[in-house]
C-alpha positions in Angstrom: 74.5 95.5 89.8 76.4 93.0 92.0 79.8 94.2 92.7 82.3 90.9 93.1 85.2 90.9 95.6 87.2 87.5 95.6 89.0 87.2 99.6 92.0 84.9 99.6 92.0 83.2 103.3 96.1 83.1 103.6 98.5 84.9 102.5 101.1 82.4 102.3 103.7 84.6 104.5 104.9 82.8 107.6 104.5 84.3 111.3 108.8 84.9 111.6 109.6 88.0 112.6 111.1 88.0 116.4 111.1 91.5 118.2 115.3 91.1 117.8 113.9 90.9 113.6 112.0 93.7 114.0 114.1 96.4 116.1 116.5 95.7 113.4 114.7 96.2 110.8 114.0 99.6 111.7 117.2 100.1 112.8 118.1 99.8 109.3 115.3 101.9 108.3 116.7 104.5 110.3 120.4 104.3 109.2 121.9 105.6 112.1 125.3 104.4 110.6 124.6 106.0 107.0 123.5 108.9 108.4 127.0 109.3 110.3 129.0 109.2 107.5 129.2 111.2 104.6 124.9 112.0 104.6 124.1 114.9 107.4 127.4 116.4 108.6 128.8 117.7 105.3 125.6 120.0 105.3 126.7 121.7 108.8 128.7 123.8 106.6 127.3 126.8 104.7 129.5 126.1 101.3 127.2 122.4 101.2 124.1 124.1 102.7 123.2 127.4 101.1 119.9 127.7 103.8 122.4 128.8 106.6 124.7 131.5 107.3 127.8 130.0 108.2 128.3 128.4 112.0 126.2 128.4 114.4 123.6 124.8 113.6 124.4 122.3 116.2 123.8 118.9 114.6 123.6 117.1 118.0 121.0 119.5 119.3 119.2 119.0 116.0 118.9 115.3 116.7 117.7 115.7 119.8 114.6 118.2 118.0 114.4 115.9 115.4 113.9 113.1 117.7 111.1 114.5 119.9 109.4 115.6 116.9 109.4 111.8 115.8 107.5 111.2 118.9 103.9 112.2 117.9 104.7 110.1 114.7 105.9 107.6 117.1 102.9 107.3 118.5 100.4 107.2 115.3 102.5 104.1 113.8 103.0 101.9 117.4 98.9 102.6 118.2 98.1 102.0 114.2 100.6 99.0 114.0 98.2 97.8 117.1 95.2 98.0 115.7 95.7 97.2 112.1 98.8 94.3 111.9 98.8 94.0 108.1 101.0 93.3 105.8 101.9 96.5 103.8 101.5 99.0 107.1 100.6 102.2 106.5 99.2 101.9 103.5 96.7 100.1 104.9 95.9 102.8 107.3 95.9 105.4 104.3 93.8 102.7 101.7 91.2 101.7 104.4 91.1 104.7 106.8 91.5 107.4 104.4 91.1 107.2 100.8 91.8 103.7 98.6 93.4 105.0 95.2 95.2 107.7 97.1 97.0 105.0 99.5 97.6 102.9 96.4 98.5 105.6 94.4 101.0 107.4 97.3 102.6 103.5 98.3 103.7 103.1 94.5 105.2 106.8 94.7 106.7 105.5 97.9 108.2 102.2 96.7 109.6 103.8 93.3 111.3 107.0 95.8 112.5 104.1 98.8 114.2 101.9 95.2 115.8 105.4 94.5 117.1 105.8 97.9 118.2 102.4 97.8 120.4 103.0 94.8 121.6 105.9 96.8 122.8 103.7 99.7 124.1 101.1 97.2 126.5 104.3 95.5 127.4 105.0 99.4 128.5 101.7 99.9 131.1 101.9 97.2 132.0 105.3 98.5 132.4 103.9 101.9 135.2 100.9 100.4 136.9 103.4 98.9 137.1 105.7 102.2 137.7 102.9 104.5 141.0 101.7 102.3 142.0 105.5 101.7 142.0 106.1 105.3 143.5 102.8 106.4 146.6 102.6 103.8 147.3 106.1 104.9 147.4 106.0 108.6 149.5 102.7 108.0 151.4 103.8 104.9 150.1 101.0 103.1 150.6 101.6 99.2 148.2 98.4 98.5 145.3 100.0 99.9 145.7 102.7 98.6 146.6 101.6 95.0 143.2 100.0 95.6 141.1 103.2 96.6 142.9 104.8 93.4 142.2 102.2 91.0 139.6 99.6 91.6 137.6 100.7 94.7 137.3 104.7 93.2 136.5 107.5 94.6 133.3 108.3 93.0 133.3 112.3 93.0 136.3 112.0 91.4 137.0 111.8 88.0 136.5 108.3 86.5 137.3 106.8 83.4 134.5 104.6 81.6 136.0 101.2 83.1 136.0 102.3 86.3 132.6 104.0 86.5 131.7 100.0 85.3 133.5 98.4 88.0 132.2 100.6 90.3 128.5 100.2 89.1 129.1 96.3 89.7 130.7 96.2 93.1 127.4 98.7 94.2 124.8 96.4 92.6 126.7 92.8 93.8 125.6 92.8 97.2 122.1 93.9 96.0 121.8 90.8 94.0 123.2 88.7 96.4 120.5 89.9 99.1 118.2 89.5 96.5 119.0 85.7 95.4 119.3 85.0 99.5 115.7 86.1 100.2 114.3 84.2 96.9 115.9 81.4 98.3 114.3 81.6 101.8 112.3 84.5 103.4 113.7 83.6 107.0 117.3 83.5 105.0 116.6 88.0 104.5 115.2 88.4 107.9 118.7 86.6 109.5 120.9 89.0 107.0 119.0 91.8 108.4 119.4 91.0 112.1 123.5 89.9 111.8 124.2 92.9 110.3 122.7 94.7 112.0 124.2 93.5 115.2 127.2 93.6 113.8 126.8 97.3 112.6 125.5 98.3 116.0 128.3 97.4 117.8 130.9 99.0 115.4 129.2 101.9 115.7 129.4 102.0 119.5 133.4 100.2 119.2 133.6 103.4 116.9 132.2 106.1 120.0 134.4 104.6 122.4 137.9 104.6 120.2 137.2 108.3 119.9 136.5 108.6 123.3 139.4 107.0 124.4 141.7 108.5 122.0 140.4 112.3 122.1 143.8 113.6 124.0 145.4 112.1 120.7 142.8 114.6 118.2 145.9 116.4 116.7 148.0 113.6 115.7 145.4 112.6 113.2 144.7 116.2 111.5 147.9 115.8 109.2 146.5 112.2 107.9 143.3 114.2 107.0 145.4 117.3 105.7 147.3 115.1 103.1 143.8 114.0 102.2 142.6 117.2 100.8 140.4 118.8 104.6 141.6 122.4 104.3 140.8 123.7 108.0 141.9 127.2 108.7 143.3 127.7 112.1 140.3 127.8 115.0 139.8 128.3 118.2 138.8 125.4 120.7 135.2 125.4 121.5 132.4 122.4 121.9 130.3 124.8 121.2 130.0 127.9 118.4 130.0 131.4 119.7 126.8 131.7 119.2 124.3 128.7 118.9 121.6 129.6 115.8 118.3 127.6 116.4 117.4 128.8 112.8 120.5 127.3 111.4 119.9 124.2 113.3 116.0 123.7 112.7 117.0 123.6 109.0 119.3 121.1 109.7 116.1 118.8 110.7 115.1 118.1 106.8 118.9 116.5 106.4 118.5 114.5 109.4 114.5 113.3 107.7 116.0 112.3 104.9 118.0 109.4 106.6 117.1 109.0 110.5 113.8 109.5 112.8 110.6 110.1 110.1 111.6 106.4 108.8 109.6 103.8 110.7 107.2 101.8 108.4 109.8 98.5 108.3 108.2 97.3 111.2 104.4 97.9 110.6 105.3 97.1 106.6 105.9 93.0 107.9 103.7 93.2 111.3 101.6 90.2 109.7 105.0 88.1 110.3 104.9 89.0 113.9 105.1 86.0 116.1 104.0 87.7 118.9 101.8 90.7 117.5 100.8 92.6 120.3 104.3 92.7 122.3 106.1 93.4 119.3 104.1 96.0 117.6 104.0 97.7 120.9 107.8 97.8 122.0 109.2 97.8 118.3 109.2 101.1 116.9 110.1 102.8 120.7 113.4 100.8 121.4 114.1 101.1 117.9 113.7 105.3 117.8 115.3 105.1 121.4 118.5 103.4 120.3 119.2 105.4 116.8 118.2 109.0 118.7 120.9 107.9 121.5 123.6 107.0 119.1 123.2 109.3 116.3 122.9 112.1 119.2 126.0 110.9 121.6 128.1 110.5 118.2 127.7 114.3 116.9 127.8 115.8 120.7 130.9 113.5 121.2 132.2 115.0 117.8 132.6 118.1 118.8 133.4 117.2 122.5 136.4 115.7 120.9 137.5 118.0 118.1 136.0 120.8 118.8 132.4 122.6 116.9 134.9 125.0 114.2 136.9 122.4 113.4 134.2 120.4 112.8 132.1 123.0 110.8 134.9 123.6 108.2 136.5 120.0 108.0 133.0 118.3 107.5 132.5 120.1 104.1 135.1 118.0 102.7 132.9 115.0 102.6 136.2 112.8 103.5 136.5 113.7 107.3 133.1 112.3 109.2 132.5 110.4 112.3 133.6 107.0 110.6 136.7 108.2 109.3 137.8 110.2 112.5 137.3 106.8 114.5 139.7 104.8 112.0 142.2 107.0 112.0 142.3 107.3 116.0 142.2 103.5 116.2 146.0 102.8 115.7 145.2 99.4 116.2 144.8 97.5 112.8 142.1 95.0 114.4 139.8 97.9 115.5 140.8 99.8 112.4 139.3 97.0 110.0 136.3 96.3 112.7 135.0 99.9 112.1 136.0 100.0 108.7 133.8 96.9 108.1 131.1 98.7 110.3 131.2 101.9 108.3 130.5 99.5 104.8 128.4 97.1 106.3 126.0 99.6 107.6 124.9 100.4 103.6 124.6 96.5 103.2 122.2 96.3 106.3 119.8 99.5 104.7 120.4 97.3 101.8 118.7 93.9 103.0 115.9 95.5 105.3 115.2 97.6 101.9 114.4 94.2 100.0 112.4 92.9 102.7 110.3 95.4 103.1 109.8 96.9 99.4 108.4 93.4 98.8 106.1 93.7 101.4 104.2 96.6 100.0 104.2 95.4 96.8 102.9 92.2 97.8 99.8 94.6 99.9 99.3 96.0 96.4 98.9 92.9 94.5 97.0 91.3 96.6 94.6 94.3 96.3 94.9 93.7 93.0 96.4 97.2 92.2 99.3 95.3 90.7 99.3 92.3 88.8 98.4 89.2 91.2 101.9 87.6 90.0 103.8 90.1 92.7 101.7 88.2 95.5 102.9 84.8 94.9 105.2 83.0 97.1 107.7 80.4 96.6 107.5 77.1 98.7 110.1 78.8 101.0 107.5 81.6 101.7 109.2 84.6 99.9 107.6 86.5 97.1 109.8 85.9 94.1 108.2 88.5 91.8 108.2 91.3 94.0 112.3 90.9 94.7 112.8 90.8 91.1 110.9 93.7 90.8 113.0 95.5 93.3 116.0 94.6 91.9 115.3 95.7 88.3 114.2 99.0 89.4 117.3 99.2 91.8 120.1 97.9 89.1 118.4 100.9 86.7 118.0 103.7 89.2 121.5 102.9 90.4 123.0 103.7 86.9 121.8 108.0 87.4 124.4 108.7 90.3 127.0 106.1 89.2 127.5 107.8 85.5 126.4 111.5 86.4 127.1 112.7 90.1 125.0 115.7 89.1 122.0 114.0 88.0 122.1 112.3 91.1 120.4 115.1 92.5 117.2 113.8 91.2 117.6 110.9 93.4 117.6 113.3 96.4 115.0 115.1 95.0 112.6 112.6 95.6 112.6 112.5 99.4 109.5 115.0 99.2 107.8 112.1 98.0 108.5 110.1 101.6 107.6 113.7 103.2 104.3 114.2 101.6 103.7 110.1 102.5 104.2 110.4 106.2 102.1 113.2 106.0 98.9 111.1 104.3 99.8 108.9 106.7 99.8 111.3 109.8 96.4 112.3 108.1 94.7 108.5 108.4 95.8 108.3 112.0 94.4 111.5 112.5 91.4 110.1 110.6 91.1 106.9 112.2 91.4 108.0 116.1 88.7 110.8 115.3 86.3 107.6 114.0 87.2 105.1 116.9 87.7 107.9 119.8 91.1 107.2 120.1 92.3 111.1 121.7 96.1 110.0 121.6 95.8 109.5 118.5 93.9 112.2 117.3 96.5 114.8 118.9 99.5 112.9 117.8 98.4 112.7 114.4 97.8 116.1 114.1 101.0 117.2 115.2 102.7 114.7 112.9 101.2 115.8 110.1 101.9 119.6 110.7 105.7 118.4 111.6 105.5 116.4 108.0 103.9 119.8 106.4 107.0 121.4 107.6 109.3 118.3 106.2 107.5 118.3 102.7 107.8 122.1 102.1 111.2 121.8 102.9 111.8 119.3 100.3 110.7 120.8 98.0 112.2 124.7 98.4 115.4 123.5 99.8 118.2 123.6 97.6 120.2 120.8 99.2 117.7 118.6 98.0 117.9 119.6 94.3 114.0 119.3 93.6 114.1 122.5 91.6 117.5 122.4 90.4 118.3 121.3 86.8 120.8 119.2 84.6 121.4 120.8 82.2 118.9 123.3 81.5 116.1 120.1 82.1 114.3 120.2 85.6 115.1 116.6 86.2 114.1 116.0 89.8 110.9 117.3 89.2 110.5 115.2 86.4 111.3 112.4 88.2 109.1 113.5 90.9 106.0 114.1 88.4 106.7 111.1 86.3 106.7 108.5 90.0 103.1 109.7 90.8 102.0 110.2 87.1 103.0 106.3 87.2 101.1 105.3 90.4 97.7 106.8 88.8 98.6 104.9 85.8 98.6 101.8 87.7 95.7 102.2 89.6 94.0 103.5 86.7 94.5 100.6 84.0 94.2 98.0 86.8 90.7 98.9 87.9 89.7 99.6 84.1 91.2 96.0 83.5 89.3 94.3 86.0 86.3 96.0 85.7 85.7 94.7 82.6 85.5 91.1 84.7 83.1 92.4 86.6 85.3 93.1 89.8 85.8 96.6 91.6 88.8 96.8 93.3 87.8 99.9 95.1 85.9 97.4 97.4 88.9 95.7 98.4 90.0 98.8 100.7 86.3 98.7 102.3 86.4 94.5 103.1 89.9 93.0 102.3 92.9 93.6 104.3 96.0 92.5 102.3 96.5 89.2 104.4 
């Protein structure tokens, strides 16, 4: 029997991306900024993070660990990225090098979890308005911003009437749907978001380092702003360092730092068919991209507790209020630099934001054009952006958005599904490994064996860690893992009805990952 396979010759994507597009794309992919505020330091302390003790995890010496564990991964995307420059990435690697349905089935899983962390970011950056004003109108005794962080920009831990859970909800999803409506408009349109803001956010966040560098003699004057603002911190002891540094404590600080820094670098190699010039920028993108976000994120935390001291920082960043963004506004004084980082610390969630629709329709545009999903999701507009596939984003995104919005608790589930990015990267790690063994490429081999042991590590961690909720419940109901279950139960599905459907036509979409690349 003849098996038919119809090859498209063009995509219809444009060769745009510069290597300035590209860094920042996975910049924004590994959230440096996000990860500063309110994501990784609350879970120094032992009342957020039930794996440790008490003191004694150093969160800048867990960056550094967490960044030279990156570097084997590192290394399997920049070599990969070489040698396969396809729209879609890694689950090209995984679909041609490893197994077909599994890479469809595992990108699917990984585009439903990246919408849910999306919708996280999108609840941060309502979170981060209300800090930004909360901080501001107190260090200035403004009573507008602050009536403002009480009533219409809310605190959204607190306790929230109907109407403001509502107004809330909106003013997470409006810039979503702006972003969205931009790249319909024009593709290049996204890819310029991405790169402004992400300039901009960049150089608040090093503005940021250098107030609180500047102002460190001044530390005390700001602990009775923070005081009034509910951070209980018992009298300590100055020390940058604790007594007694735990590498236990701090190794199990290295999931936290997964779940929004180093393991996420597939923006680049997700749009390296828009490279203008392949080569140079698959080879330097990823490595000044890890380089910058390990030296930032690092410097930020040691400076931390150069500044304020390690005890002081273990007990006051439980609150979830005081965090390297808020510490930097309050030192400011000035109301210029004040509103720069303030900007910085919510405009960091917009720039995840705008490299998330970019490259969420890039994987779903692989996946239609391997006819996985519907062919519709691979068309482009005159302007050269996929309309279908934003659209699809955005209606995933506006629902998933609703769980932590209306039910803080059931936001858990959101979380939850980071195991699903773990257990990805380590598929992924796995076709590296795959494809170096079958082109003799030793590098690769070894560094994609490490990775995928390092990802082991990361996916077990997922799933019996408690911080990330996967077994926890709402309820009585095991929602995460729900979740969890139902996202995969959803990529076999797919795959499943879609080759059934087309095989009735006499076409086998299994051979697409053995001739067609998704170009």
């Amino acid at each position: 029997m003849t098996k038919t396979v119809f090859i498209r010759e063009s995509s219809g994507l444009l060769k745009q991306v510069s290597l300035i597009d590209a860094i920042m794309l996975n910049l924004g992919n590994m959230s440096a900024g996000v990860a500063l505020f309110e994501s990784i330091s609350p879970y120094l302390n032992s009342s957020n993070n039930p794996t440790i003790g008490g003191p004694g995890g150093v969160l800048w010496l867990a960056s550094i660990i967490g960044f030279i564990f990156a570097i084997p991964q590192l290394i399997v995307y920049t070599i990969m990225t070489r040698k396969i420059s396809r729209t879609g990435g890694d689950y090209v690697w995984i679909s041609r090098s490893l197994n077909g349905p599994l890479g469809a089935v595992m990108a699917i899983s990984l585009m439903i979890e990246s919408v849910a962390y999306f919708a996280l970011v999108a609840f941060f950056s309502g979170s981060s308005i209300n800090a930004v004003l909360c901080i501001i109108g107190h260090a200035d005794n403004n009573p507008g911003l602050i009536n403002l962080a009480n009533t219409i920009f809310v605190n959204p831990y607190g306790s929230l009437t109907l109407l403001q859970k509502i107004i809330f909800y909106v003013i997470s999803a409006s810039f979503f749907i702006a972003v969205i409506l931009i790249n319909i408009l024009r593709a290049k349109w996204g890819y310029s978001i991405v790169t402004a803001l992400g300039i901009f956010s960049m150089l608040s966040l090093v503005l940021a380092m250098i107030v609180i560098a500047l102002n460190s003699s001044h530390f005390s004057s700001i602990i009775p702003l923070f005081s009034n603002l509910g951070v209980s911190v018992p009298p300590v002891k100055y020390s940058a360092l604790p007594s007694s540094i735990n590498l236990g404590y701090t190794l199990l600080l290295l999931p936290i730092f997964a779940l929004y820094t180093y393991p996420w670098m597939q923006a680049g190699p997700a749009v390296a068919a828009e490279f203008k010039q392949t080569e140079k920028i698959a080879k330097l993108n990823l490595v000044l991209a890890l380089g910058i976000t390990g030296l930032l994120v690092t410097l930020a935390f040691l400076e931390m507790d150069l500044v304020a001291g390690y005890c002081f920082n273990y007990y006051a960043y439980g609150s979830f209020i005081y965090n390297f963004w808020t510490v930097a506004i309050a030192l400011a004084g000035n109301p210029i630099f004040q509103w720069i980082i303030g900007l910085g610390t919510i405009l960091w969630n917009f720039y995840v934001l705008s490299y998330g629709v970019i490259v969420f329709s890039r994987y779903i545009f692989a996946l239609s054009f391997d006819r996985v999903l519907p062919e519709k999701f691979s068309q482009v507009n005159s302007k050269g952006s996929p309309v279908y596939a934003h659209l699809l984003d955005l209606s995933i995104m506006l629902i998933l958005l609703l769980i932590p919005v209306f039910s803080t608790s059931a936001a858990t589930s959101l979380y939850g599904a980071t195991i699903l990015g773990a257990l990805y990267f380590l598929i992924a790690s796995v076709a590296g490994t795959v494809y170096g063994i079958k082109n003799r490429i030793k590098s690769l081999e070894i560094a994609g064996i490490i990775s995928a042991i390092y990802f082991t590590f990361l996916t077990y961690e997922a799933g019996v860690n408690p911080v990330f909720g996967f077994t926890s419940t709402v309820d009585g109901f095991p929602l995460t893992e729900f979740f969890v279950s139902l996202t995969i139960a959803i990529g076999v599905i797919i795959y499943v009805a879609s080759w059934y459907k087309h095989k009735k036509y006499g076409i086998d979409i299994s051979m697409s990952f053995k001739e067609i690349p998704p170009e």
